[in-house]
N, C-alpha and C positions, 0 to 999 in steps of 0.2 A: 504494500500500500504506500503511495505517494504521501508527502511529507507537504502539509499545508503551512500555512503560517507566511509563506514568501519570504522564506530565510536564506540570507546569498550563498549563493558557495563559495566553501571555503579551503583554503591551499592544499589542504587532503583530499578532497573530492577533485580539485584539479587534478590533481598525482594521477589517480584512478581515472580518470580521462583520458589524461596522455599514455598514459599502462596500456589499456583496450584501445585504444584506436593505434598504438605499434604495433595490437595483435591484428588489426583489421577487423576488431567486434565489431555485431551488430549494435543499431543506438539501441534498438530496448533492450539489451545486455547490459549497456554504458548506463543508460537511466535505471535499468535496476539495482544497480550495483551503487549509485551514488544516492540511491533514494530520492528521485526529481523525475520530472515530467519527459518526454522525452522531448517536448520543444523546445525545453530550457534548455537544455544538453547542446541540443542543435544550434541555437543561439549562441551560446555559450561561446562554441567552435567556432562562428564565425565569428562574431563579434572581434574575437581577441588570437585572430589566426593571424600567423603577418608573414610577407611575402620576403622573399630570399631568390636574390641573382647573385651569382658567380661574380667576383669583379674583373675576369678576365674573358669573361663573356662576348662574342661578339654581338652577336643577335639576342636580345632579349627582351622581344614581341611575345607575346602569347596567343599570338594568332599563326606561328613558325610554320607550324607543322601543317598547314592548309593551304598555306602563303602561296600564291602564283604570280605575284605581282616581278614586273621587267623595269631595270636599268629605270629604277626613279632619279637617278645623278647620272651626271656626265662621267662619272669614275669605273662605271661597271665594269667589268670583265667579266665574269662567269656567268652573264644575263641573268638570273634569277638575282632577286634582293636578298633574300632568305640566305644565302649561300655566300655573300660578302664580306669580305675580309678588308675593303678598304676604306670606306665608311656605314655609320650604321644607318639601317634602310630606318629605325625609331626617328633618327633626324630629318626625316624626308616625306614619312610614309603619314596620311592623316587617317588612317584606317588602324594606328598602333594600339595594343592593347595592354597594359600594366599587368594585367593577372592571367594566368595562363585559360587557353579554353579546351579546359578536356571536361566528360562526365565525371570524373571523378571530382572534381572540385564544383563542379554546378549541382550535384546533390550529395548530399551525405557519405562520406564523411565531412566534406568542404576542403580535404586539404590530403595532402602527399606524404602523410604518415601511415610506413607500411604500404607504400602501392610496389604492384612486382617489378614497373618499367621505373621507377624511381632514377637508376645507375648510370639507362640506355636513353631518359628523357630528356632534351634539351631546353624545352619550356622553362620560364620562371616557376618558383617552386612556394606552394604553402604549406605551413607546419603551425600546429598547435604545439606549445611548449606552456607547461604547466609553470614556472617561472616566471617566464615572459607575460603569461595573462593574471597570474598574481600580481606582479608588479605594476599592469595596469590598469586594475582594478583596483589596488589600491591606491592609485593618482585619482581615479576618477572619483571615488567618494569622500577622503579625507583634505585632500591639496587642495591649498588656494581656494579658502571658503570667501574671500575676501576679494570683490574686482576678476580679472580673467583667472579661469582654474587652469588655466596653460602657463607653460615658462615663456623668455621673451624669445628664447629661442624656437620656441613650440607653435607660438602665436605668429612667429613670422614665417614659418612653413605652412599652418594654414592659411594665412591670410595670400600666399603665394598660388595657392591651389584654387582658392575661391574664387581667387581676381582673375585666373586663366578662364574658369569656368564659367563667371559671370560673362565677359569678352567675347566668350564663344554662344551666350544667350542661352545657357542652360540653370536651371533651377539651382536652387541650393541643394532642394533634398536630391537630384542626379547628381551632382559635383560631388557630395557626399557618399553617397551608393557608391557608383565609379570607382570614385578615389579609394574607396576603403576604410575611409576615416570613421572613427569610435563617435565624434562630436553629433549630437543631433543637431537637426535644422533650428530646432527655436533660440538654443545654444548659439550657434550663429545668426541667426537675425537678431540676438540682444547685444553681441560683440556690433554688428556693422552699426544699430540705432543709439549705442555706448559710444563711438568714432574707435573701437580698437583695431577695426580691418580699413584697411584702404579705400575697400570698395562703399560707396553709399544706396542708401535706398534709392536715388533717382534711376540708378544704375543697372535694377531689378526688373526681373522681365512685368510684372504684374504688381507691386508692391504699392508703385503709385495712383494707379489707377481705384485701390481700397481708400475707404475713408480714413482720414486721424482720428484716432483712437487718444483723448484726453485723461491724466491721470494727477490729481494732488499728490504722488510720491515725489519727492526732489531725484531730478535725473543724474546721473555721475558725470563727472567732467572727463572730459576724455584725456586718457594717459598720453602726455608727450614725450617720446624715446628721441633721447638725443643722441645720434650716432658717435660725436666726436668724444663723447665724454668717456676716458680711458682709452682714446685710440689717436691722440694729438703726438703733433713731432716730439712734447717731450716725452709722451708715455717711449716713445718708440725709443730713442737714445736711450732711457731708463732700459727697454726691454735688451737692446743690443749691449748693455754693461751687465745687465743679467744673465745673456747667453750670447754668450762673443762666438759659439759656433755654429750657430744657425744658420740656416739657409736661408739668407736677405733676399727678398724679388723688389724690383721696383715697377709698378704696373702705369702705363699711361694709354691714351688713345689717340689714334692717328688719322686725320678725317680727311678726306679730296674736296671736294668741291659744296661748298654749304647750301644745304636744303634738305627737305623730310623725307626724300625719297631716295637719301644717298648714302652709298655703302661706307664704311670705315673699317679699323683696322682697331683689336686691343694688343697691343703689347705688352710681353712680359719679361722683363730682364734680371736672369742670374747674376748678381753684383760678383759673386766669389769668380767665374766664368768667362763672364758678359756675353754668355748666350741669353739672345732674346728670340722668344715665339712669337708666335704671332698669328691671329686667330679674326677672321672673318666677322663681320660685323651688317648685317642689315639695315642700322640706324646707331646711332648714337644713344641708345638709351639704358635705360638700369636694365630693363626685361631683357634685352640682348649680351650684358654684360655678365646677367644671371646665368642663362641660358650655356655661355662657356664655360661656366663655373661649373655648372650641373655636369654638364659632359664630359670635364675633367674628373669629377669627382666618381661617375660611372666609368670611366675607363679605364682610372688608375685603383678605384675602390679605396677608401676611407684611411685606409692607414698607411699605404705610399703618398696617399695625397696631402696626410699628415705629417707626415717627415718631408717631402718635397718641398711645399712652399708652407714652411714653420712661419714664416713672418712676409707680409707683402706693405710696400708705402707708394701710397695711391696721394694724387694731388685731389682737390676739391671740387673735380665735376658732379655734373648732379646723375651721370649715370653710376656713380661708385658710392650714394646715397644708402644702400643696405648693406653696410656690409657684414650684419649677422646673417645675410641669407650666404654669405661667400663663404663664410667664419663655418657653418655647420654641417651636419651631416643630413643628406637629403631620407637619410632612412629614419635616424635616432634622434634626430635636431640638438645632436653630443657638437661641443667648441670644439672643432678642429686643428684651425690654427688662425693666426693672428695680423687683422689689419690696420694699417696706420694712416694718418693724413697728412701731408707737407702744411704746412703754414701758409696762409695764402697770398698768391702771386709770389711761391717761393719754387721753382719751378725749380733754382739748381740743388733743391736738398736732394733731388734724386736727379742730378746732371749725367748718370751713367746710362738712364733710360733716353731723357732726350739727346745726347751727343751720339747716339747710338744709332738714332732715327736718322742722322746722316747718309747712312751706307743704307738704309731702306729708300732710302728720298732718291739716292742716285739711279736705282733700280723704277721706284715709283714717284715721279719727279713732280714736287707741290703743283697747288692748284692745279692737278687732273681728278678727274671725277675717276672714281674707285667701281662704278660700277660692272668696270670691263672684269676685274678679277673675281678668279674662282677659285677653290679650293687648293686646285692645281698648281694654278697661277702663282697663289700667296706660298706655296709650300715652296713652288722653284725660288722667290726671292729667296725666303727664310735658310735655302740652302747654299745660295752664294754669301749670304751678308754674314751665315753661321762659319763659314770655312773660309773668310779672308782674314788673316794674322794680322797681326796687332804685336806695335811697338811693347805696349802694355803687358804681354803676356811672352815676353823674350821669342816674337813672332811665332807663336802657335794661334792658333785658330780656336776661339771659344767651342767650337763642335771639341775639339781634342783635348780641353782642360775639361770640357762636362761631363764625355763620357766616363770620364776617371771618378768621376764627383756622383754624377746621377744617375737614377737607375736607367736603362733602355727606353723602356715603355714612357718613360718621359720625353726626349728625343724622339720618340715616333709619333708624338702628338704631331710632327712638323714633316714626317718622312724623313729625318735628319738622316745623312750618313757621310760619308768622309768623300773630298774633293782637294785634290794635287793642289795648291798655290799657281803654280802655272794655270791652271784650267778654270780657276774660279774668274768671272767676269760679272762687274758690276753693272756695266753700260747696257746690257743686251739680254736680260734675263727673259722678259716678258714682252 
């Protein structure tokens, strides 16, 4: 007999969850055994199931293994997208999926504990971990009874998911569903009518078109997060006398010809190095700025990307405005590592970025409009400007001081690889 009262489960009855579902029990086995309903059970599982990619993954759609789709980029070679190894068809494809689509995740159990293709599957993967759903379960009842029950780190991964979804004119409660996210809808329409997401009611597919709803409660003033505070030129000297061997980047942006529909360029420069990447830009703005961030962060996975770029000093654009969305981790919204800001109109505290932009200018000569460059395009500069020597480094080439320094898979963010002195040319790249 079932157990009334609507008493939660608790971290024993998780155990015996994740137990039976590595055996591949059935749920009225799982709910008999925990004494609960068996649609709790099932809820249960999904609610607090979370999703796991590989970080060396290339493809990781969950629509993989159906996929027919052709040569979405001009990079293709092996014609199917599914099958590419030179960019990821997720960046291209508006038909991507976040969570994998097999039956075994669309009904019960919900997730890839205990399945027999587990080993041979290349789908993104769900697991229920008896841990993991303790732990946030107990965020959701106890934390932050006070203002958002999210961290600032937490609020600014949903507030990023929301605004995508809004943009795209989907609902909250779809953007919600989709996403995955544990938050309900009214949870979020109290954060957007509070000002703690970005996004406003005006902004709402049907929100305006309902009456105001009047109330004598006093409403909260909306929290202002100041980016700079903890992340100013001194904190950073402070941080660089704290850890004199970190790995310093200094990030800026490089734009052709001014207007909203014109491509630019983010660069990233290894001070230890002076290799600098260099990364494709659709506009100048934060969402574009973000969008490199995330793809670095998927392609190198959390903890190279944590040791990579420990410390980045960004000047005061207004596209370099979030930068806890750059600082965390798009799975765990855990601080990764740490960004800073030049003082303003102090362009030379990070003179090794722009004296750098030289040898791109000669390749990509100012005031030309950027929208001729492609992927391709930006990699062949980034491999001339990477493999010409430098008085600075007793004439080696930043490619040949970084590979010594950084891992591979960082270098390949660029196609980097090594190029004679004789053979590198600035004038003629593109």
């Amino acid at each position: 007999m079932k157990t009334t009262g609507y008493k939660h489960l608790n971290k024993k009855q998780r155990d015996i969850i994740e137990f039976y579902l590595n055996e591949d029990a059935k749920l009225s086995s799982i709910a008999s055994e925990v004494n609960k309903d068996a649609r709790t059970v099932s809820k249960e599982i999904k609610k607090h199931r979370y999703l796991y990619v590989r970080a060396n993954a290339k493809n990781i759609c969950g629509l993989q293994s159906s996929c027919k789709k052709t040569r979405l980029c001009n990079l293709c070679v092996a014609g199917k997208c599914k099958y590419c190894r030179v960019a990821r068809c997720s960046d291209f494809c508006d038909d991507f999926q976040e969570y994998p689509q097999c039956p075994r995740v669309k009904q019960f159990p919900h997730v890839c504990n205990a399945c027999a293709s587990l080993k041979d599957c290349s789908l993104p993967k769900l697991f229920y971990k008896a841990n993991h759903a303790q732990t946030q379960y107990l965020f959701n009842v106890s934390d932050h009874k006070q203002g958002p029950r999210l961290s600032e780190a937490q609020l600014a991964v949903l507030d990023n998911i929301i605004s995508k979804g809004v943009k795209n004119k989907q609902s909250i409660e779809v953007i919600l569903h989709t996403s995955g996210l544990s938050t309900v809808a009214s949870t979020v329409y109290d954060y957007i009518n509070r000002g703690y997401l970005t996004v406003k009611n005006v902004d709402l597919k049907r929100k305006v078109a309902y009456k105001q709803r009047y109330t004598s409660k006093p409403k909260a003033k909306p929290i202002s997060y100041d980016y700079l505070i903890g992340r100013s030129f001194k904190d950073f000297t402070q941080f660089i006398l704290d850890y004199p061997t970190a790995n310093v980047w200094q990030m800026d942006t490089i734009e052709g010809l001014k207007g909203q529909n014109e491509s630019a360029v983010l660069s990233l420069l290894h001070t230890k190095s002076n290799l600098q990447l260099y990364f494709l830009l659709k506009s100048i703005t934060q969402e574009q700025v973000l969008q490199v961030f995330h793809t670095l962060k998927q392609a190198l996975g959390d903890e190279l990307f944590r040791d990579t770029f420990e410390c980045i000093l960004g000047d005061n654009g207004k596209e370099f405005r979030d930068p806890l969305s750059i600082e965390t981790s798009l799975l765990t919204g855990e601080k990764l590592i740490n960004v800073f800001f030049c003082e303003a109109r102090r362009s030379d505290q990070k003179a090794k970025c722009e004296k750098n932009h030289v040898h791109f200018r000669e390749c990509v000569p100012k005031g030309k409009s950027m929208n001729f460059l492609t992927l391709k395009k930006l990699n062949a500069v980034s491999l001339q400007v990477n493999n010409y020597p430098r008085k600075s480094l007793q004439y080696h080439s930043p490619y040949q001081i970084a590979s010594s320094l950084l891992n591979e898979k960082v270098l390949e963010c660029n196609r980097l690889s090594f190029v004679p002195p004789i053979d590198v040319n600035l004038s003629s790249t593109i």
